[in-house]
C-alpha positions in Angstrom: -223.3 -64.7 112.5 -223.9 -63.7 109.0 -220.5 -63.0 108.1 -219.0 -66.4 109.9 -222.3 -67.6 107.3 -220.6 -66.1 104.5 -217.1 -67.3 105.0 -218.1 -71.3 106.1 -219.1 -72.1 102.5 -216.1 -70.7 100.5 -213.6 -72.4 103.0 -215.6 -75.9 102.7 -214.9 -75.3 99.5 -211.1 -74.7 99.8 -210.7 -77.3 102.4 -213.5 -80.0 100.8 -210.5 -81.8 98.9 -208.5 -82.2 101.2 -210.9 -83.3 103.2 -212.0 -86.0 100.7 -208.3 -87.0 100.4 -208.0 -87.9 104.2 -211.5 -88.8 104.8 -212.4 -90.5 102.2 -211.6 -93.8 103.9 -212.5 -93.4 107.0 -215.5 -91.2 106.7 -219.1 -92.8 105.0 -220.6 -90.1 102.3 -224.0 -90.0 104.1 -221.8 -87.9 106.9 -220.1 -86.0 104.2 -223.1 -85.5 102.8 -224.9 -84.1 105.9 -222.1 -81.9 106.8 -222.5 -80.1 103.2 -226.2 -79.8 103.4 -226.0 -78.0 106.4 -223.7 -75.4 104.9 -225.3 -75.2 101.9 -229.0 -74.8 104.3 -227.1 -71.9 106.6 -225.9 -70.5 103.8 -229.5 -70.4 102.3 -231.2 -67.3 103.4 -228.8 -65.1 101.7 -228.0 -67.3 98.4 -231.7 -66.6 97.8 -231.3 -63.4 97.7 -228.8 -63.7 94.8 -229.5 -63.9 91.2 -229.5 -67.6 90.6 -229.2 -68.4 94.1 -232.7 -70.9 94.5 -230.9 -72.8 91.4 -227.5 -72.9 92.8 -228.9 -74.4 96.3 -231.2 -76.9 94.9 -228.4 -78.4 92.7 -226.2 -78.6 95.6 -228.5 -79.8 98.1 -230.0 -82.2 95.4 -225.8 -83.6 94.8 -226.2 -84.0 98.6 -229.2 -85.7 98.3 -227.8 -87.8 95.7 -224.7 -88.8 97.7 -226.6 -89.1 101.0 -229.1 -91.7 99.5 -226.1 -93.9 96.9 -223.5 -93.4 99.6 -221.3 -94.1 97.1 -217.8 -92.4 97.6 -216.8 -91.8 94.6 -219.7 -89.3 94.2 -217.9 -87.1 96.9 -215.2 -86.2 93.9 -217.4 -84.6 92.1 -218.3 -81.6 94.0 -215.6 -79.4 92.6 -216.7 -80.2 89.2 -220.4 -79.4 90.1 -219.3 -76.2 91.8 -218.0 -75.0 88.9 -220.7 -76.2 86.6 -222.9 -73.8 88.8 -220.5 -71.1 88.9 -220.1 -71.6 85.2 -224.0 -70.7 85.0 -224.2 -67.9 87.3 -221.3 -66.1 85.1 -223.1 -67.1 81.8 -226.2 -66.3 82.6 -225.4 -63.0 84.0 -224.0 -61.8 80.3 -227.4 -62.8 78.6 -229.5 -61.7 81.3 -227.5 -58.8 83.1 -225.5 -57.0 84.2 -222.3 -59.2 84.3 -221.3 -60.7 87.5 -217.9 -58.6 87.3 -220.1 -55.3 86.9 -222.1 -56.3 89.9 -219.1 -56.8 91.9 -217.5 -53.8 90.8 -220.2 -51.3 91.8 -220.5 -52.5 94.9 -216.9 -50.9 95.6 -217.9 -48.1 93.0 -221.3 -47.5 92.8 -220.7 -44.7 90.1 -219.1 -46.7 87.4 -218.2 -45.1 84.1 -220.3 -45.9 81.1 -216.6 -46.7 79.8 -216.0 -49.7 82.3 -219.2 -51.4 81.3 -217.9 -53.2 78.6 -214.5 -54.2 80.4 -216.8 -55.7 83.0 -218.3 -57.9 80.1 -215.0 -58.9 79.1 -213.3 -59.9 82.4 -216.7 -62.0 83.0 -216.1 -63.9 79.5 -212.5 -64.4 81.1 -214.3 -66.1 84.2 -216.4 -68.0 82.2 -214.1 -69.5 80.5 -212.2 -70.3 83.3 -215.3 -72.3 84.8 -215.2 -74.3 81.7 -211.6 -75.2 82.0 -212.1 -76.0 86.0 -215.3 -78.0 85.4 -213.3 -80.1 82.2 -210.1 -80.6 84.4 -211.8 -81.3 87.5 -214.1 -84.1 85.4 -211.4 -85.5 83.6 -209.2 -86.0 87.0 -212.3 -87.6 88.8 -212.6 -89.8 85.8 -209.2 -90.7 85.0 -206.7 -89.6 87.9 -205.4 -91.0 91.2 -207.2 -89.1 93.9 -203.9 -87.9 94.9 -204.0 -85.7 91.3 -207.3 -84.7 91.9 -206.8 -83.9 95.3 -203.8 -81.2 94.0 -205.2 -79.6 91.4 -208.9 -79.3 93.3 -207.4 -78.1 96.3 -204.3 -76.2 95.5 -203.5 -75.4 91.6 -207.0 -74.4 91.0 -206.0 -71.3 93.6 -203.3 -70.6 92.1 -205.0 -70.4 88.7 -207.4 -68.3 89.9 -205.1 -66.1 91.9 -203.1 -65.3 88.8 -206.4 -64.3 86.9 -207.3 -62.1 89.7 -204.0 -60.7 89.9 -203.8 -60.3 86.0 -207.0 -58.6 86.1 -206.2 -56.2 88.6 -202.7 -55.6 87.0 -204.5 -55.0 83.7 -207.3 -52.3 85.1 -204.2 -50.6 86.7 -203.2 -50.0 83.7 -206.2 -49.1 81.5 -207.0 -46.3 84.3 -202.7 -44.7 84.0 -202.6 -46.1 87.9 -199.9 -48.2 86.9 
């Protein structure tokens, strides 16, 4: 159960515009709304255990609050924007605070990292940081100012590409640096 948990709230997240896109019509936000909070609340138990978690969870469930209560529908666009507003200040927060979000995820698969990598973890997380920033400014500025069919593609299907190519970069990159390559 935890891992079907674990999976539920990153595929709302890659399916969420496409649901808004089809749904958006037909559906009222209070439902939308609902259906969020409740991932967001079975996902609860172990966001709190993350750094950041509590805040991440009561910004989302306060959005779904917020949409629940307006039901106004073009609240339900923001949630990519929001998403990476919070992601934004996990990542930041982890390079003033510590250790970097990148270093947590890289012990996990090698609990024995090298002094050496410590820093490169740093960097790759300024990388992801500033990748939040250009998500959260595009996917404002499309809400804003672009048909919801634009919004809809770039929220639900460039954004992965983006990020696959900065994931694939990266992993191209520490190939390298270690003489894998």
């Amino acid at each position: 159960m935890r891992k079907l948990t674990s999976i539920l709230l990153p595929l709302a997240g890659v399916l969420y515009p496409f649901v808004v896109y089809f749904g958006m019509n037909r559906v009222p936000p209070p439902m939308f709304a609902l259906v969020l909070g409740a991932i967001w609340l079975i996902r609860a138990p172990s966001l709190l255990k993350e750094p950041g978690g509590r805040w991440m969870l009561i910004a989302a469930l306060t959005y779904c609050a917020l949409l629940a209560l307006s039901g106004e529908a073009v609240l339900l666009r923001w949630y990519p924007t929001l998403i990476s507003a919070l992601l934004l200040c996990a990542f930041g927060l982890s390079l003033r605070f510590g250790p970097p979000i990148v270093e947590r995820i890289a012990r996990v698969r090698e609990p024995d990292l090298p002094d050496a990598a410590i820093p490169y973890t740093r960097k790759v997380t300024w990388v992801w940081v500033g990748f939040f920033v250009f998500n959260g400014v595009m996917s404002a500025a499309l809400t804003l100012w672009a048909p919801l069919a634009w919004w809809t593609l770039y929220n639900g299907l460039l954004v992965y590409f983006i990020m696959g190519t900065l994931f694939v970069g990266e992993w191209l990159l520490r190939r390298r640096l270690r003489g894998v390559a």
